[in-house]
Structures are given as C-alpha cells and as structure tokens.
DRENZAVEX-589991 format. One record per residue: residue in three letters; y, x, z of N, C-alpha, C in turn. Coordinates in steps of 0.2 Angstrom, whole numbers, plus 5000, padded with zeros to 4 digits. Each point is the difference from the previous one (the first is absolute). Example, Ala and Ser with C-alpha at 12.3 -4.5 7.8 and 13.67 -1.06 7.14 Angstrom:
<atoms>
ALA497250665039500649965000500650045000
SER500549984996500650045001500549965003
</atoms>
This chain:
<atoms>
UNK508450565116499350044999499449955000
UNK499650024997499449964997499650015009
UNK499549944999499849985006499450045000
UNK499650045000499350025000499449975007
UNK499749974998499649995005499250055000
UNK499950015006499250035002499249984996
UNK500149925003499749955000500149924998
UNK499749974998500249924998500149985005
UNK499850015007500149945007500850025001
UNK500250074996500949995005500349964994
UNK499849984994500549974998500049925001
UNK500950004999500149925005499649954997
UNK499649955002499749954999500649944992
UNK500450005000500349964998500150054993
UNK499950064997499850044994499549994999
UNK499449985002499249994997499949945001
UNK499750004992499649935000499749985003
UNK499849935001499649975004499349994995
UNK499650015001499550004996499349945004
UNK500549995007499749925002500049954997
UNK500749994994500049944995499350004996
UNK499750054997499350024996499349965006
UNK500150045006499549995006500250045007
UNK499849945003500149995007499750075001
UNK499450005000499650065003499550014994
UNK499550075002499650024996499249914998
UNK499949985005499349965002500349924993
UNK500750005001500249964994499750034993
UNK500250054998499950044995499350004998
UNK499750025006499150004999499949934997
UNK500349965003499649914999500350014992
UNK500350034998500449974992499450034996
UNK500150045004499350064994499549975001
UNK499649975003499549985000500049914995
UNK500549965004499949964993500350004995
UNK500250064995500250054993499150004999
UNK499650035002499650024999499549944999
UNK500149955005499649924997500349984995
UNK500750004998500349954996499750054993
UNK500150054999499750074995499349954998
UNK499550005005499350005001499849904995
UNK500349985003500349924997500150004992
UNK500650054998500250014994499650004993
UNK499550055006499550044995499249944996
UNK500249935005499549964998500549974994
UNK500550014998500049944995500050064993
UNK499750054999499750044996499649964997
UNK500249984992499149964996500149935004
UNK500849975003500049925003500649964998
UNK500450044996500749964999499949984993
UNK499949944999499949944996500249964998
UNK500449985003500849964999500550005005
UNK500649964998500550035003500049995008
UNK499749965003500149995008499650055002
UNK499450045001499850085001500450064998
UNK500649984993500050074998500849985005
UNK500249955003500750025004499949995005
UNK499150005005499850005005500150084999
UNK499950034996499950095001500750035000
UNK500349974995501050015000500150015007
UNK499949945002500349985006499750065009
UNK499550004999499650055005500150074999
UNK500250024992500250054999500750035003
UNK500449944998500750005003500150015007
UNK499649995003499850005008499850045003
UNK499650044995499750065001500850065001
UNK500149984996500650054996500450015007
UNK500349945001500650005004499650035007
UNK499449985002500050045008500150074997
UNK499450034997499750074996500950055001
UNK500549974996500650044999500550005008
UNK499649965004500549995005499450075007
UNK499649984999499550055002500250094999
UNK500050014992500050064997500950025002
UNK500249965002500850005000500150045007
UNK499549985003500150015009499650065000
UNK499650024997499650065001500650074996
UNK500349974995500350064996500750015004
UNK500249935003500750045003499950045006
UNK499349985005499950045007499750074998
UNK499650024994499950074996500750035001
UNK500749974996500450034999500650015005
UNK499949965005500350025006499850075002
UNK499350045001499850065002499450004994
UNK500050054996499550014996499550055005
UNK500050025003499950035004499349965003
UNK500049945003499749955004499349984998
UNK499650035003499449974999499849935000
UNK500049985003500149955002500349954994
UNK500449994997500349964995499850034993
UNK499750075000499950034995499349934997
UNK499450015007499449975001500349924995
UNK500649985003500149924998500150014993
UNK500350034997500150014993499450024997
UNK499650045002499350024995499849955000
UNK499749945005499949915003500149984993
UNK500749984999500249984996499850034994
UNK500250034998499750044992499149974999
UNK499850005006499249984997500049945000
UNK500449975004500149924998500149974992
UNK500750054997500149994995499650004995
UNK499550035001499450034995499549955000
UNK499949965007499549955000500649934996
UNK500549995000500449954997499850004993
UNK500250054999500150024994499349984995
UNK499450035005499650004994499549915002
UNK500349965006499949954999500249954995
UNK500650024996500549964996500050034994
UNK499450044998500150054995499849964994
UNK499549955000499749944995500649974996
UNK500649985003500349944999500450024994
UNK500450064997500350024998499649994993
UNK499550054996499749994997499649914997
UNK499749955007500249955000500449974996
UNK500550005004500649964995499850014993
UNK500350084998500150004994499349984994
UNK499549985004499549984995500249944997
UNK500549955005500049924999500550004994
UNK500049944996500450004995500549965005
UNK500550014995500649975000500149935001
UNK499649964997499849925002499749985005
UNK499750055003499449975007500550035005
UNK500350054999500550005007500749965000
UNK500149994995500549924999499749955004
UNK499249984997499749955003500049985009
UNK499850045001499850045007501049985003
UNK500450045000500749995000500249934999
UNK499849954997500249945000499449965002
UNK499650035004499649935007500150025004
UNK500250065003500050045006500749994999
UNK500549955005500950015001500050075004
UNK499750035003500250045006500150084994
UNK499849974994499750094997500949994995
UNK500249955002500950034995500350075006
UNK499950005006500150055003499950094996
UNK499349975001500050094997499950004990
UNK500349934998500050024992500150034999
UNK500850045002500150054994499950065002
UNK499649995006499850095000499250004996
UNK499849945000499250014995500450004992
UNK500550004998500150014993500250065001
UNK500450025003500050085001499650044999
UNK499549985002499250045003499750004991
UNK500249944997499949984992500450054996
UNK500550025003500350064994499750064998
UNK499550005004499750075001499450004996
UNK499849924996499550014999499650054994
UNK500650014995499950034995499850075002
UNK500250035006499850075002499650015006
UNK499749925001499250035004499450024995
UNK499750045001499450025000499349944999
UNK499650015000499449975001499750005007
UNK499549965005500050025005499750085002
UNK499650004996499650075000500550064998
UNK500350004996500450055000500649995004
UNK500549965003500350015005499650025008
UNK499549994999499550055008499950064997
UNK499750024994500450064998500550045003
UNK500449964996500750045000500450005010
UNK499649955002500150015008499650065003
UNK499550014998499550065002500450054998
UNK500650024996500150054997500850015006
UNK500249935003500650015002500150065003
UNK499550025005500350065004499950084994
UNK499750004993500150054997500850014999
UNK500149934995500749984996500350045006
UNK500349975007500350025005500150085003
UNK499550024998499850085000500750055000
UNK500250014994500550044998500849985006
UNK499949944999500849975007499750035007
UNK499349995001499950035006499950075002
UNK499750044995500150075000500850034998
UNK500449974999500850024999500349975006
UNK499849975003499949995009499950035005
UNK499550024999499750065005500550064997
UNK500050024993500450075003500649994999
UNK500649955000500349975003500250005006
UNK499849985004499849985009499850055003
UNK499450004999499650045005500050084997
UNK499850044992500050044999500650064997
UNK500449955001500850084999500250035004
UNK500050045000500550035006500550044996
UNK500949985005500450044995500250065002
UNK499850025003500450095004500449975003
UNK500350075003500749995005500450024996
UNK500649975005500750014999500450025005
UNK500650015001500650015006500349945001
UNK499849975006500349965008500750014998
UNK500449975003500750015003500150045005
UNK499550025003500050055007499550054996
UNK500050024995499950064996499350034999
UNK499849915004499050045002499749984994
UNK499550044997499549984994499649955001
UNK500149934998499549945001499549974995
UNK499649985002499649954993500749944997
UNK499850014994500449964997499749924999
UNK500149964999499749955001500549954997
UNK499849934998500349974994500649965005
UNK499949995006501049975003500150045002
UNK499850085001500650035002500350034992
UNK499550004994500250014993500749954998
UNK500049945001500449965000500750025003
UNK499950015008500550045003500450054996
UNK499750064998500250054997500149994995
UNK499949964994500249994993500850005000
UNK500149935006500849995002500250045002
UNK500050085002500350035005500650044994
UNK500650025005500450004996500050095000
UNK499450045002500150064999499550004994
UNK500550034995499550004993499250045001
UNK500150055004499250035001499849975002
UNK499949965004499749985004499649944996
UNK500449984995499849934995499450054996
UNK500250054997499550034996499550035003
UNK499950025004499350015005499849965001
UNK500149935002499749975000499749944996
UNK500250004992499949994995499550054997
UNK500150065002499550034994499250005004
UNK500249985008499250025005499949934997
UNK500449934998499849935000499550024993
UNK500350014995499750004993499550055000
UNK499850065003499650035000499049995000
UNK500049975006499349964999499949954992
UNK500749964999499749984994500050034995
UNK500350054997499850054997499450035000
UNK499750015004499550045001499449974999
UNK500049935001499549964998500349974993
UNK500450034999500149974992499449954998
UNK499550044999499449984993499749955004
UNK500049995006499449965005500449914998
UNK500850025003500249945000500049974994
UNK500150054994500349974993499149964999
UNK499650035001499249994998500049915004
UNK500249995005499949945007500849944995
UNK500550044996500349944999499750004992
UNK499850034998499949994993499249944999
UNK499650015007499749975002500149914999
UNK500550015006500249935002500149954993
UNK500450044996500449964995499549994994
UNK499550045000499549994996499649935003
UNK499650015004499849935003500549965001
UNK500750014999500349924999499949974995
UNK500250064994500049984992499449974999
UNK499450045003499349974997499849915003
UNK500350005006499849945004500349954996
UNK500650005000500649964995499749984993
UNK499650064997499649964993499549965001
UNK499750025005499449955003500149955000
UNK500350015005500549915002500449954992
UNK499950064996500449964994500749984999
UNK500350055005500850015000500350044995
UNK500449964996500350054996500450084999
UNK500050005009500250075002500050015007
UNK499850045004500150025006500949985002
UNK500450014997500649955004499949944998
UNK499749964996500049955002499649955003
UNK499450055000499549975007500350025006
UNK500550045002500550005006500449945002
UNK500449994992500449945003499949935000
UNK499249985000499849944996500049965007
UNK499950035008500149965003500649955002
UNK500350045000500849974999500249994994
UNK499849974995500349984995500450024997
UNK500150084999500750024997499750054995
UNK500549984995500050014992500050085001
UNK499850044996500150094998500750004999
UNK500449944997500550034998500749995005
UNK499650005006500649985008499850105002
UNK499450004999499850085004500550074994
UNK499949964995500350054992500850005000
UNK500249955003500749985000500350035004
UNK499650015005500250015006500350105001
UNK499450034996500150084998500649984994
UNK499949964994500550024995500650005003
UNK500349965003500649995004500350035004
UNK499450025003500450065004500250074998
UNK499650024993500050064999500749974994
UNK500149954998500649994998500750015002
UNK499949985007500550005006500150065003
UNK499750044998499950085004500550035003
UNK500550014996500650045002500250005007
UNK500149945004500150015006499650065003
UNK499549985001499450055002500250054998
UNK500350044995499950084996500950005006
UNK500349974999500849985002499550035009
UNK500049985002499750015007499950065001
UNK499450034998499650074998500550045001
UNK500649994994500550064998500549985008
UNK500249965001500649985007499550045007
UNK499349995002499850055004500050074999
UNK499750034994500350064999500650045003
UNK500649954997500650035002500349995009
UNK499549935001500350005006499650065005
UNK499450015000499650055001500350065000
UNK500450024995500250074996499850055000
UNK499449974995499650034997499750044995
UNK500050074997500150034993499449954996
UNK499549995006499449974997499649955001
UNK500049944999499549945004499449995000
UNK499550035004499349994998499949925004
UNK499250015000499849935001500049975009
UNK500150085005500150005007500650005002
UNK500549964996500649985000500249935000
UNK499749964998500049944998499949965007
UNK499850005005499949975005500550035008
UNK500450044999500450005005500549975000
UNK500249975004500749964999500550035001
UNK500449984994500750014999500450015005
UNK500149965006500450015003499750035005
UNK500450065004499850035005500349985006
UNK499650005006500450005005499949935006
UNK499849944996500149955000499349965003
UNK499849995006499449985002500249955007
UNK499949944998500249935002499449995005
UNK500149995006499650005007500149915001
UNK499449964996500049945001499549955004
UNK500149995006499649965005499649954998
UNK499349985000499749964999500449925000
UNK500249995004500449945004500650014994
UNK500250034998500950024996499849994993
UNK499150034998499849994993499849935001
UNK499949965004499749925000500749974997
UNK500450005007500749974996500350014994
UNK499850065000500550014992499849974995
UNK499150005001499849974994500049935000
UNK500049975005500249935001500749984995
UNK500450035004500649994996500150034993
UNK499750034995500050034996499449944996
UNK499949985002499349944996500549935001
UNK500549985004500249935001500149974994
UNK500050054996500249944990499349975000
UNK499750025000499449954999499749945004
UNK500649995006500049945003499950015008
UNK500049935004499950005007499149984999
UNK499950004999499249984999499550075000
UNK500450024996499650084999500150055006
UNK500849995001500150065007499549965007
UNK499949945000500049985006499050024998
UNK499750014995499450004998500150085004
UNK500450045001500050084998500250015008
UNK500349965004500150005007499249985003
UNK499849964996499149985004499750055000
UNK499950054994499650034999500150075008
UNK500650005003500050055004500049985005
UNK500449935003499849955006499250005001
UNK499849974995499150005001499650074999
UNK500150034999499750075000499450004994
UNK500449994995499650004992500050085001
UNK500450035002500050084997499850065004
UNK499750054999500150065005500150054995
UNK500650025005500850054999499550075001
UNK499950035005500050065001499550064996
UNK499950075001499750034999499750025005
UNK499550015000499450015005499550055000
UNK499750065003499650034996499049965001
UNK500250024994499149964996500349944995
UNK500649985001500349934998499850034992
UNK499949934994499950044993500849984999
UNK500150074994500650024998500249934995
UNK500550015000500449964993500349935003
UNK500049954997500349945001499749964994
UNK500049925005499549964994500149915002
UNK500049974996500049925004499249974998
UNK499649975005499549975000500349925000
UNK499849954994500049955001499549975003
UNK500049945006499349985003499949934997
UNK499849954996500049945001499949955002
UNK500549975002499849965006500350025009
UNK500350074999500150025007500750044999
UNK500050074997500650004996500150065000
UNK500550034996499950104999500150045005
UNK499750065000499950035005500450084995
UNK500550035002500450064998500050065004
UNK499750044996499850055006500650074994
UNK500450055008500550034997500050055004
UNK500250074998500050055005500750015000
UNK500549975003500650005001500350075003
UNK500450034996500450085003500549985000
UNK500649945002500750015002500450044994
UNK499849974993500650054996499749964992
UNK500650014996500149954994499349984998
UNK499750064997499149984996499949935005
UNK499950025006499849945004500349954999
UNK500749985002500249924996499649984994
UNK500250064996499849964993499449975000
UNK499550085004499249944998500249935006
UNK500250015005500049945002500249954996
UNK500449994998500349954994499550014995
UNK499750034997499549984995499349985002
UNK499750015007499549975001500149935003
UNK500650005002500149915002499949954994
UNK500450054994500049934993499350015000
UNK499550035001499549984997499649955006
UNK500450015006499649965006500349935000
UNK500450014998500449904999499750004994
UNK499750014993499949974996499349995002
UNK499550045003499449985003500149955003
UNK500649975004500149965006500049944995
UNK500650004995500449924997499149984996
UNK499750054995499549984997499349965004
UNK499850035007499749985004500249915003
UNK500750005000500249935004499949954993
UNK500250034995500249954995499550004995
UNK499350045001499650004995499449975003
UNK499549974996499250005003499850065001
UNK499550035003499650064999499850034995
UNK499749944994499850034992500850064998
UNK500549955001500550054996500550045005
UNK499950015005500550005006500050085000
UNK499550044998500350074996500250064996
UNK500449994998500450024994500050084996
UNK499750024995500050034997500450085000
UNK499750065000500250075002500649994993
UNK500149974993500549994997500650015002
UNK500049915005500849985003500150035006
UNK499550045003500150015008500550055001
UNK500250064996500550034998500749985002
UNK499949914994500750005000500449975008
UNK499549995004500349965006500350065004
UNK499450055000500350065005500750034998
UNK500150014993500550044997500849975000
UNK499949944999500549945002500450005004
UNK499650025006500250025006500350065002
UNK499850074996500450064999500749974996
UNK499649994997500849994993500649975005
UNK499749955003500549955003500350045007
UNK499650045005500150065005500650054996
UNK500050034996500150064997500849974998
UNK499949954999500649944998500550015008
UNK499749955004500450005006500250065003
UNK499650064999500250085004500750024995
UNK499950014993500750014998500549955001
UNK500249955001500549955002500250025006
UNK499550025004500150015009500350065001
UNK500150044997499750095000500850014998
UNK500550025006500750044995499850074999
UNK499550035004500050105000499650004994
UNK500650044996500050044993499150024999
UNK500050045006499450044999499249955000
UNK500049965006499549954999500049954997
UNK500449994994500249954996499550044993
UNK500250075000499650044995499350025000
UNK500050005007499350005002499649955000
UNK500349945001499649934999500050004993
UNK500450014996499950004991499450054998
UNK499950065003499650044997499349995003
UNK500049965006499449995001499649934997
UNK500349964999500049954993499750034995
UNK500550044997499850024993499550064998
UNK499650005006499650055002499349945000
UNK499949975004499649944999500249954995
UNK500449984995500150004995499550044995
UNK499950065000500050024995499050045001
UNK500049995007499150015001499749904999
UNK500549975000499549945000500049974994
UNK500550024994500149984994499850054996
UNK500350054999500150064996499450044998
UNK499749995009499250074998499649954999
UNK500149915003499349994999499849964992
UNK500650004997500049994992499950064997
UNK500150075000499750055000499550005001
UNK499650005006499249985001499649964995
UNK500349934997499849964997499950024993
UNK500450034999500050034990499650065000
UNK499850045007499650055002499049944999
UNK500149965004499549974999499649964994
UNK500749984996499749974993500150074995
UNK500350035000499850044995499150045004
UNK499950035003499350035002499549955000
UNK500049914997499749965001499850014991
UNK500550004997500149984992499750074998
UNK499950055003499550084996499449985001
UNK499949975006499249985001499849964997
UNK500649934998499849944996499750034993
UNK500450054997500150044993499450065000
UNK499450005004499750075002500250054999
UNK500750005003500450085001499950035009
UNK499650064999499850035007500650015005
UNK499749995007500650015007499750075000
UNK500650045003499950075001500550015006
UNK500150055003500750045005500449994994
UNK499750044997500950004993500149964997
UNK499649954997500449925000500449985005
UNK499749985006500349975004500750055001
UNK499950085001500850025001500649984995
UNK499650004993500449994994500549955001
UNK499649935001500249935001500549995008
UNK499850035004500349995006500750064999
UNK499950054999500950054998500249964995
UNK499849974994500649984995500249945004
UNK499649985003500449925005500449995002
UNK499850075007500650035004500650024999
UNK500150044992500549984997500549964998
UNK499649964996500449964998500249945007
UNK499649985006500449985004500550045003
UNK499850055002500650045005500650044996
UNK499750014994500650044997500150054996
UNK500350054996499950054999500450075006
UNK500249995005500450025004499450035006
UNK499549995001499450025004499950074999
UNK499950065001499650055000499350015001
UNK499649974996499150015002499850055002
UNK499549995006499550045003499449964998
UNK499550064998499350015001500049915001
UNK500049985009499749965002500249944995
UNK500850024998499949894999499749964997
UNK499650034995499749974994499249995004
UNK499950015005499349995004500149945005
UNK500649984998500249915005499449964999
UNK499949994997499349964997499550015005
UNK499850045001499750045004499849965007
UNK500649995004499949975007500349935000
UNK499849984996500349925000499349965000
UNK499849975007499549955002500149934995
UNK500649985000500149954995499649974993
UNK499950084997499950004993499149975001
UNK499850005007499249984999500149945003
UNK500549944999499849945001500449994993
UNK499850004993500449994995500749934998
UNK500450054997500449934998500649955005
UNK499950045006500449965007500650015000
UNK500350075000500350015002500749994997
UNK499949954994500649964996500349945004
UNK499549995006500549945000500350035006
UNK500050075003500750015006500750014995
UNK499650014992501049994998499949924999
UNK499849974997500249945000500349965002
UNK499450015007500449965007500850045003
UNK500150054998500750035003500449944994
UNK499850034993500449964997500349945000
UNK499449955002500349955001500249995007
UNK499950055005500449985005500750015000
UNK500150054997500750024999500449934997
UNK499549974995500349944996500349955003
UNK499650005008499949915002500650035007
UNK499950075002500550015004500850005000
UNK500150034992500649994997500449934999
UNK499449964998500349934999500249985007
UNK499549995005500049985006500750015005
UNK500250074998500550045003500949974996
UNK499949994994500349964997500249925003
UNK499749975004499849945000499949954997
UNK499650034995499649954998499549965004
UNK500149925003499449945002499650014997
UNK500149994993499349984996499650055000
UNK500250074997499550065005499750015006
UNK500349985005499850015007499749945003
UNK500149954996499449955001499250014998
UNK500150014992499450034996499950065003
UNK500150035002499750055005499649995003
UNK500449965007499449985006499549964998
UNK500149974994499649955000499350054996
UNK500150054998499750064996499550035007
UNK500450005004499650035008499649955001
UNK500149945001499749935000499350014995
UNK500050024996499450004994499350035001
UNK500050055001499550035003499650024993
UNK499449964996499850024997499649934994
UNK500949975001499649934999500349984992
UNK500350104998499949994991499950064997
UNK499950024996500050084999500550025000
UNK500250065003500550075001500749984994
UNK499850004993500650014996500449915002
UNK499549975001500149914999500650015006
UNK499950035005500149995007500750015001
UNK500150074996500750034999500649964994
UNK499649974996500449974995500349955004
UNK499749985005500349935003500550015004
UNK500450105003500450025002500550024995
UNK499949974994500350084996499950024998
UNK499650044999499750084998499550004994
UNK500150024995499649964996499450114998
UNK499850015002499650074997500050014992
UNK499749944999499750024993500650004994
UNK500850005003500650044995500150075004
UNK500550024996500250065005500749995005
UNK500149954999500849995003499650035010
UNK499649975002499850015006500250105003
UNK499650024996500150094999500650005000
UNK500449984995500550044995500549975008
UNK500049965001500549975007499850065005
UNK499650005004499950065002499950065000
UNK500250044993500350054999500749995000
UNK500449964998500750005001500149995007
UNK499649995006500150025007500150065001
UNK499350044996500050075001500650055000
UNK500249974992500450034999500849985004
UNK500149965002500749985005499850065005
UNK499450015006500050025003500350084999
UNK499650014995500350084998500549995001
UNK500449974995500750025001500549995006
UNK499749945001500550025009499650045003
UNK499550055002500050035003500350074997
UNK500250004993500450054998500650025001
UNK500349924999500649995001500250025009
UNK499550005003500249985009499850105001
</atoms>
C-alpha cells in the first residue's frame, strides 16, 4: 500500500531533501539578497564604461558572480514554495525573488545591445589584451550570431514594450486553461457524482470499464468545445505574433528562428516527421492489435489509453524502486550507480506526496551545490519509471556541474531528454530479463509502448500540427476552428490509423495543448527518445565505445551545440538512420507483445 501522509513533519527525514545544502537558515538567504542587490547596483556603472578589454571582463566576470549567488538564491526559494504551495511564508520568499530578478535584469539590460554595436575587430582586440576574456569568448561570439536579427536600439525597446502584448494570447489560453474551465461531473467508483478534474480524468481514461472512459472523455472535451472560437482566436493569435516577430527579426521563417539557438538545420525538424510518417505502420499495426485485444466492434479515441492488460498492478516500495533501478542502470558503470546511491544517502531527493506539495516531478540542477529532485512517489510502476528518468537528468546535472566551468555547465532542453529516457529504455530492459510472469512481462511491454508512442508518435504529430499552422500564416492563409479541426483530424489519422471511430471531439485535440504556445519544442521529446533508444541499445549491446562517449556526453553540459554533442555518441540527427533505428524498436516491441 502507498504510504499517505497528513502533513510533511511525518514524513521520515531521510525522504526529504535537505535544503540546508542551499542555506543554513533564512538570515543567510537575507545576506545573499542583499549583496545580489550591490553587485546588480555595481553592474549598472559600467553602462557608457566598457572600453577595452580589462572593463569589458571586469563586467563578465561580476556578472558571472552575480549569476551563480542569484540561481543558488532563486533555487531555495522555489524548492521551499514547493514543498507546501500553501505557505505564506515561502510564497513571500519567491515573490523576494522575482523582484530581484527584475532589478538584475534591468541592471544588465545595456550590455547585450552593447556588444552587438562593436565590430568584430575591436572585440578580437579587446580579447587578445585582456588573457582572462578567452574564458567567456565563445559565448561573446555566440551573442554575435544574433547579430543579423537584432534590431536597432530603439526599436528593440519597442519591441520590449510590446513583450507583455506578444505574450497575451499564451497568457489568456492560461487562464482559461487553469483557472477558467470547469469540466462537470462524473461517477466515482463509489457511484457518487464528482467534479471531474484533470488527475482524476487521467484516472478514468485508463479505467477498464468502457463507460466510465467515455464519460469521462466527453465532460474532458466539453469545455473545449464550447469555447471553441475563444481558444481557436488565443492560438491563432500566438502563431501570428510568432510568424510576425520572426520577420522582424529577419528569420527566414518562424521555424527557423526556433531552431537557430541550437544550431539545428530545418532539415533535422522535416526529417524528423518525413520518417516517421514513412515508418508508420507499426503505429496503424498497434491501433488494429488494441482493437482486438480490447474486443471491440469499434475503437474510438477513449480507448487508446487503457492498458491492455488487466489485472496486473505491481505494489513497488520506494526502497525496492531505488534498488532496482540501481541495478537496472549498472551498464553504465560503478561511477554512475555510485553517483545514484549519493543522491539518496545525501538527501538530493524528496519522495513523498504531501498535501499542498506541487504535483509532478522534476530535477533542479544547482551549480556549485548539486540537484535537488522533488517526486511524489505512490509505490507502483509510473513511479519507478519517473524515478529512473528524473535521476538521468539529476546525474547529468551532477557530471556537467563537476566537469564543466559555470559558462557551459548547463546543458540545453535539446539533449536533456536523452539522459532521462536512457534510463527508461535501460529500466524497461532489466524488468523484462528479470520478469518470468507472463502477464507482467505484457504489461511491462505495453506500458513501454504506450510511452513509446505519447513521447514519440504524438509529439511528431504535434510538430507537423505546428509547421503546417506556421506555413498558412507564412502564405496569408487565415487560422479559423475549421482550419485547425481540418489539420488536426487528418493528422490524427494518419498517425493512429484508419481503425479509430471518430467522435465529434477528436478533431478539437488542438484545442487543450498548452505546448502549441511555446512554438516549435516539442520536436525535441521525440528526438531525444530517439536517440536515446540509439545510445541505449548500443550500450546494452556492450559496446565501450558507446558507453564511454556517452558519459563523457553527460560530462558536457553545454560546452558544444546539441547536434555536435550527440555526433560525438553516435547519433548523428541530421540523416534519418537515428529515427529509422528507433522505429524498428517500435516495431520489435509490437511484435513480441503479440507474439506473448
């Protein structure tokens, strides 16, 4: 049985983090903030002073300083918030912060347009009398990549004035999002009429009584319906101000002012959909194999998410998910597990669920101190797994912190993927070898191929959802509700099948996806699957030379760009063999879960 507690003081000290590594007490905290606020005030004299190179890495350098207290600050405020959201008290220390950030921010605001006024030869010059400025050279030619798409000083304070208009439309799809839907009731398991709400809709999607999945799929899809025209107006919105920003900036296109920070070609993002919609079959192969296992006259879209196998609910001890995944990660060496026993000896993590705790799971990298992994642990599979995938990403926060300076010691939402999923793939590995029960063997396979198929499948569906509704904008072709349904039901098609029976709602998916207002992202959770699947596979194989290049991958932090980073494991993006490799996973798994 899962462990429930009242309040945070019953749960045992050795499950919660210690947040005394950040500060001793609150009166520390005070003193940082205060000289944040000098060093800030400091910063702001060398406005109209940096004139050669020993001032301009006098400012690097107090910058750098500034940096590292500010995140180690803002770090301790946001984990004690989210131990009780509830907490006045912590709530005060995060608003703290936030105004700090404002006053950082607007004392450093000069520098950037700065640079980019200097030519190229005076900050070479600068760079070679000043030895201390090779440190941050390449992130000042970084800052030079950009040049072609700054603005004028005057028109970028413009377009700053306009920040919180542009923002508008994500923030109104927010509110009614969060705060303004309500989705009706449904029937409890104890037969009583309850609000329906988005974890207990999760709940209920799986449930293996069919009605109960479509009631509570029609109350989900209801509100958005109903505000059809509101939402379609808030993303038609969004996508316009990107498309328009994008020209401003003198980007060729709104994807590719997405992917210019990372350095990756259109044709990694385009490769990425052609390939899989090349590979498809497995996926339609799945679709048609639910159906039957289901026994079904008809598959609607409130079928997709219960699992196949009934019956089968694994009672796994926080203590029992630590070992296994320990043991289930050993291929990647005694350095990494011994990395992964610190993390729970020292109390990097807090396990439980608590009320006011904020929901989900997450790794905070600290630099200089070291991640902090906050989990709402329930004793049963989800929970392993997320455990195993918040860890890859809390050892690659850990190895990039030890083995990098500060400039590059944080590594890019690109590759962040691949560490966590590395660790599923690798987990998911050792449960099948370990596992003689038929039935848990299938249900380890289907729960795979279920995240599988939400972390690759929808979110490269998502991505051809987002460049095709970019390219009508690009073309002056209007966003409407019946555009968006048109484009979003023939997608759902062609990814899931012709074996689906359509309701009303599924062509409104568009609809409730917060994703679609931070453009162009949600390409890299299939990427990162992809090439996890790639480095796991090898790994597992025993190949050294993969599993070297690996760690030394975690080691990296951000000290090349994303595509650069992964060529140096293998994985090359910008062919298709990366994709095409992992769909021949997909499709193995299908088949032994058929075969079994």
């Amino acid at each position: 049985m899962t462990t429930t507690y009242k309040s945070r003081s019953e749960v045992p000290l050795h499950e919660k983090w210690n947040l005394a590594d950040l500060y001793s007490d609150q009166a520390k905290w005070d003193e940082d903030y205060l000289l944040i606020e000098q060093i800030a005030q400091h910063l702001k004299t060398f406005d109209g002073a940096i004139n050669d190179g020993k001032s301009l890495y006098r400012f690097l350098k107090k910058n750098e300083e500034l940096s590292f207290v500010f995140n180690k600050l803002y770090a301790y405020a946001m984990l004690s918030v989210d131990e009780d959201t509830r907490n006045t008290k912590t709530q005060s220390l995060i608003d703290r912060a936030k105004q700090l950030s404002v006053k950082v921010s607007s004392s450093t605001s000069f520098f950037m347009p700065f640079l980019l006024s200097l030519d190229e030869s005076t900050l070479n010059e600068y760079i070679e009398t000043e030895k201390g400025l090779d440190y941050f050279k390449e992130d000042l030619f970084e800052s030079f990549r950009y040049k072609a798409h700054v603005l004028t000083k005057e028109q970028e304070e413009i377009l700053s004035e306009l920040g919180e208009a542009l923002s508008a439309p994500s923030n109104t799809f927010g509110m009614i999002n969060n705060a303004d839907i309500k989705f009706g009731d449904v029937t409890n398991d104890q037969g009583e009429r309850v609000e329906l709400t988005r974890g207990l809709y999760s709940k209920l999607i799986e449930d293996e009584n069919r009605e109960k999945r479509r009631e509570a799929y029609k109350a989900y899809y209801k509100p958005y319906m109903q505000l059809k025209n509101s939402i379609a107006s808030t993303l038609s919105a969004a996508i316009k101000n990107n498309v328009t920003t994008s020209r401003i900036r003198k980007y060729p296109s709104a994807l590719e002012k997405a992917l210019f920070g990372d350095r990756v070609p259109k044709e990694v993002y385009e490769n990425l959909i052609s390939t899989t919609k090349e590979n498809i079959h497995s996926m339609h192969q799945y679709t048609k194999l639910r159906k039957e296992k289901l026994q079904l006259d008809e598959l609607r879209q409130y079928d997709l998410s219960v699992p196949l196998v009934s019956g089968v609910k694994q009672e796994i001890s926080y203590e029992e998910a630590y070992e296994t995944m320990c043991k289930a990660l050993a291929p990647l060496g005694q350095e990494y597990v011994s990395i992964l026993k610190e993390f729970k000896d020292a109390r990097y993590i807090d396990v439980r669920e608590t009320p006011g705790k904020r929901s989900g799971a997450y790794n905070l990298g600290v630099y200089g101190v070291h991640p902090f992994i906050l989990l709402n642990h329930q004793d049963d599979l989800d929970s392993l797994f997320t455990l195993a995938h918040e860890c890859g990403h809390g050892v690659h926060s850990k190895l990039s912190s030890l083995h990098q300076p500060q400039i590059t010691a944080r590594y890019s939402i690109f590759v962040a993927e691949v560490a966590s999923t590395v660790n599923e793939v690798l987990l998911i590995n050792y449960l099948l070898n370990n596992e003689k029960n038929t039935e848990i063997r299938k249900h380890l396979l289907n729960h795979f191929i279920d995240q599988f198929k939400g972390t690759f499948f929808t979110q490269v569906m998502f991505a051809e959802f987002e460049m095709k509704t970019h390219e009508l904008v690009e073309t002056g072709k209007p966003l409407n509700v019946e555009v968006f349904n048109e484009i979003y039901e023939k997608l759902f098609r062609e990814y899931n099948g012709e074996e689906i029976v359509f309701d009303e709602e599924v062509k409104y998916g568009w609809s409730r996806i917060p994703h679609f207002y931070r453009p162009f992202y949600v390409y890299k959770y299939a990427t990162g699957f992809a090439s996890a699947i790639h480095l796991a596979t090898k790994i597992l194989e025993g190949d050294e030379e993969t599993l070297t290049a690996y760690i030394e991958f975690l080691k990296s932090g951000s000290s090349d760009y994303p595509l650069e980073l992964l060529k140096k494991t293998g994985v090359d993006l910008t062919t298709p063999y990366p994709i095409e490799n992992s769909l021949k996973k997909f499709k193995e798994l299908i088949e032994e879960f058929s075969t079994l």
